[in-house]
C-alpha positions as CSV (number, residue, x, y, z in Angstrom):
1,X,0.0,0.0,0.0
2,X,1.1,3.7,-0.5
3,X,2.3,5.3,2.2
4,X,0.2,8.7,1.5
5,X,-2.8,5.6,1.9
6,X,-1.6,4.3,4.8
7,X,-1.1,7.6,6.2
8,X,-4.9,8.6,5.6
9,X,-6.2,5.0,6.8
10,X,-4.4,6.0,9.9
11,X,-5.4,9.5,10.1
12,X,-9.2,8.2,9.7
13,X,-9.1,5.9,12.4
14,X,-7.6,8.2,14.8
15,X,-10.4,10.3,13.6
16,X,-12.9,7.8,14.6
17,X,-11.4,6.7,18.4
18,X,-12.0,10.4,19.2
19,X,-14.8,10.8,18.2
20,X,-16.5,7.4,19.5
21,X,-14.0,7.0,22.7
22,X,-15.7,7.4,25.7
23,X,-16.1,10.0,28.4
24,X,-13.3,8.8,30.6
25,X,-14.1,11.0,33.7
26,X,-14.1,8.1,36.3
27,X,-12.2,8.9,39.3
28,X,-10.2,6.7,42.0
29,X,-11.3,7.5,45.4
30,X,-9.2,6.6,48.3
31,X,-10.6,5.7,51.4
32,X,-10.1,7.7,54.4
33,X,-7.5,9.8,51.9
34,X,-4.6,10.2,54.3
35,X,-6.0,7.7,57.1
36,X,-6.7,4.6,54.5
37,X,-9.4,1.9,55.6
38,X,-8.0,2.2,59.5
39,X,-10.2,2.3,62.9
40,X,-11.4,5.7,64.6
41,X,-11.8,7.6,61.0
42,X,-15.8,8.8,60.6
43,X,-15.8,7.7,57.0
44,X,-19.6,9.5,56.8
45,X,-17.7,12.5,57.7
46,X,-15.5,11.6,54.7
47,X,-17.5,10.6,52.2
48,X,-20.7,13.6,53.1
49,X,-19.3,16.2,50.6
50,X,-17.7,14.0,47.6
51,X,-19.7,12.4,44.5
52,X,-19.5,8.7,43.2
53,X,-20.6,8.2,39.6
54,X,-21.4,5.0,37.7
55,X,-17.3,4.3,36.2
56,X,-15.5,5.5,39.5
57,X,-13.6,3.1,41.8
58,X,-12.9,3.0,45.4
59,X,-9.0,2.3,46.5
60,X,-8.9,0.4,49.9
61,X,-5.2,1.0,51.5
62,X,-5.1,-1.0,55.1
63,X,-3.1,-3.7,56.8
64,X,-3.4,-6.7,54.9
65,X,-2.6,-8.9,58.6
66,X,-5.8,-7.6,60.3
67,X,-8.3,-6.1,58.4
68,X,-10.5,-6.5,55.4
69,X,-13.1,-5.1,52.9
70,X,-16.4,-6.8,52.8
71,X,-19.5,-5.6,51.1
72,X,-22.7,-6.6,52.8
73,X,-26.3,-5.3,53.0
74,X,-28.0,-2.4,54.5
75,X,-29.3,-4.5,57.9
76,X,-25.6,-5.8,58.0
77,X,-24.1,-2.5,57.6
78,X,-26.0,-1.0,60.3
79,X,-25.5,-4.0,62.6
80,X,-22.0,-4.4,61.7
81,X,-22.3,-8.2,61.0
82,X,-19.9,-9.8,59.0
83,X,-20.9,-13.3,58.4
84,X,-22.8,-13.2,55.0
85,X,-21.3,-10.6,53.0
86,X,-22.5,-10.2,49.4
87,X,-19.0,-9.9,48.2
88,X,-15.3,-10.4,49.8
89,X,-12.6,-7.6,48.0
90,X,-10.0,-8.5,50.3
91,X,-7.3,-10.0,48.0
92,X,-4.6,-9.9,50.5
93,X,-2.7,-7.5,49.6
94,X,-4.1,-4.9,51.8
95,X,-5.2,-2.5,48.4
96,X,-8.0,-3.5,47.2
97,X,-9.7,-2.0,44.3
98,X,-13.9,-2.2,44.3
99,X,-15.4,-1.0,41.0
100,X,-18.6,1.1,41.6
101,X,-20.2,0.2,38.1
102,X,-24.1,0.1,39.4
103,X,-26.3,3.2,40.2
104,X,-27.0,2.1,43.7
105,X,-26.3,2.3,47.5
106,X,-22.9,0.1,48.6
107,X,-22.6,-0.8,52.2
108,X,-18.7,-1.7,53.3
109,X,-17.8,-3.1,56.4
110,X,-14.2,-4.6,58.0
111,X,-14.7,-7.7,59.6
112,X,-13.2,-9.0,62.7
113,X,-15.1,-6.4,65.0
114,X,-13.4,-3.5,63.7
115,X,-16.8,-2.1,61.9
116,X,-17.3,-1.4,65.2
117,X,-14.3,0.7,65.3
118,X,-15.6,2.6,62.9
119,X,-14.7,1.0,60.1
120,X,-18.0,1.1,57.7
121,X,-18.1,3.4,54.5
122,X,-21.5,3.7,53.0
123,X,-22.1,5.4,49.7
124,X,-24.4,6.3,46.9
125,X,-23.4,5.6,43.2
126,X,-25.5,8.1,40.9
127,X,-25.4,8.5,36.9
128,X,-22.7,11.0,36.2
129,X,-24.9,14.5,35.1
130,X,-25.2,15.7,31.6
131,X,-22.8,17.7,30.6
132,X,-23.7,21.5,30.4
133,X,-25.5,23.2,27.6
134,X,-23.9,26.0,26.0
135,X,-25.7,29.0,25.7
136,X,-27.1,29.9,22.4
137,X,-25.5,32.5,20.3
138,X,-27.1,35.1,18.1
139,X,-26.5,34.3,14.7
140,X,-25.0,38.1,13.5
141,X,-22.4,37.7,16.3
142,X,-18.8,37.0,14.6
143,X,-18.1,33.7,16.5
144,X,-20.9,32.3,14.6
145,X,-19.0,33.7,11.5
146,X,-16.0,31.9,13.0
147,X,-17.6,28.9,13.5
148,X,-19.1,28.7,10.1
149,X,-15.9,29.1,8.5
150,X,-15.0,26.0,10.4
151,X,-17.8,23.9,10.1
152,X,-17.4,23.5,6.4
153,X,-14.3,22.8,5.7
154,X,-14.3,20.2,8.7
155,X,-17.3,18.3,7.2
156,X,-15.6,18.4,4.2
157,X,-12.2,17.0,5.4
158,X,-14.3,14.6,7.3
159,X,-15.9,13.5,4.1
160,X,-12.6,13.1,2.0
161,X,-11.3,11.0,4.9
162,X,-14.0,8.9,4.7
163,X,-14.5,8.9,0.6
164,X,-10.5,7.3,0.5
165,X,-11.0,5.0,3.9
166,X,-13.8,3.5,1.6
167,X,-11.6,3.2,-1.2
168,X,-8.6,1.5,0.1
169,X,-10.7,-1.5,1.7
């Protein structure tokens, strides 16, 4: 194949990862920030003024030896019992990594009596919001000028990369 082909294949699929890649906004939260997933930290106090979106992750850090992450159910939260969790993250290693991927509530305890230590993290996974509207502008203004001396020749570049991406396969 040419190279000036090649060249264009690669510049159209470039094109195309942009354009469908997706909103990569998730965000790693560690627990207890400084403190990690210890005793005598007020993780409600932590987590009241902080967001979790569908996509972000929470980051565990603890002593492997002693404690451990368990996800359980509201009633087990509350009471602090550890014996049917719905899901064990400990892995070991003491940093464990728990995807938040459902719009719900999660419940986390440590086992081993230290949920009553404090060590309980409840939080609310919500749909990330829209992202915000821009305002309209008035069509005699010169940015929409601007922006119409862009829009062309974009759609137009757009079309040529696709009329020869066609053509080579």
């Amino acid at each position: 194949m040419e190279r000036s082909k090649m060249m264009l294949i690669m510049a159209a699929m470039a094109f195309a990862l942009v354009v469908m890649a997706p909103n990569v906004d998730a965000k790693r939260f560690i627990v207890g920030s400084n403190m990690g997933w210890t005793t005598n930290v007020n993780y409600t106090i932590w987590a009241q003024d902080l967001h979790f979106y569908n996509g972000d992750w929470l980051f565990f850090v603890y002593d492997r030896n002693q404690m451990n992450v368990l996800e359980v159910n509201k009633t087990d939260y509350e009471s602090c019992n550890s014996d049917h969790p719905l899901h064990n993250w400990t892995t070991g290693a003491g940093r464990d990594v728990v995807p938040l991927n459902v719009t719900r509530h999660y419940y986390f305890i440590s086992g081993k009596g230290f949920c009553y230590g404090g060590m309980k993290l409840a939080v609310r996974v919500e749909n990330p919001p829209p992202p915000p509207v821009a305002s309209p502008v008035k069509s005699s203004s010169p940015s929409s000028i601007y922006r119409g001396q862009l829009v062309l020749p974009a759609v137009l570049a757009i079309g040529a990369l696709w009329d020869a991406f066609v053509r080579v396969l």
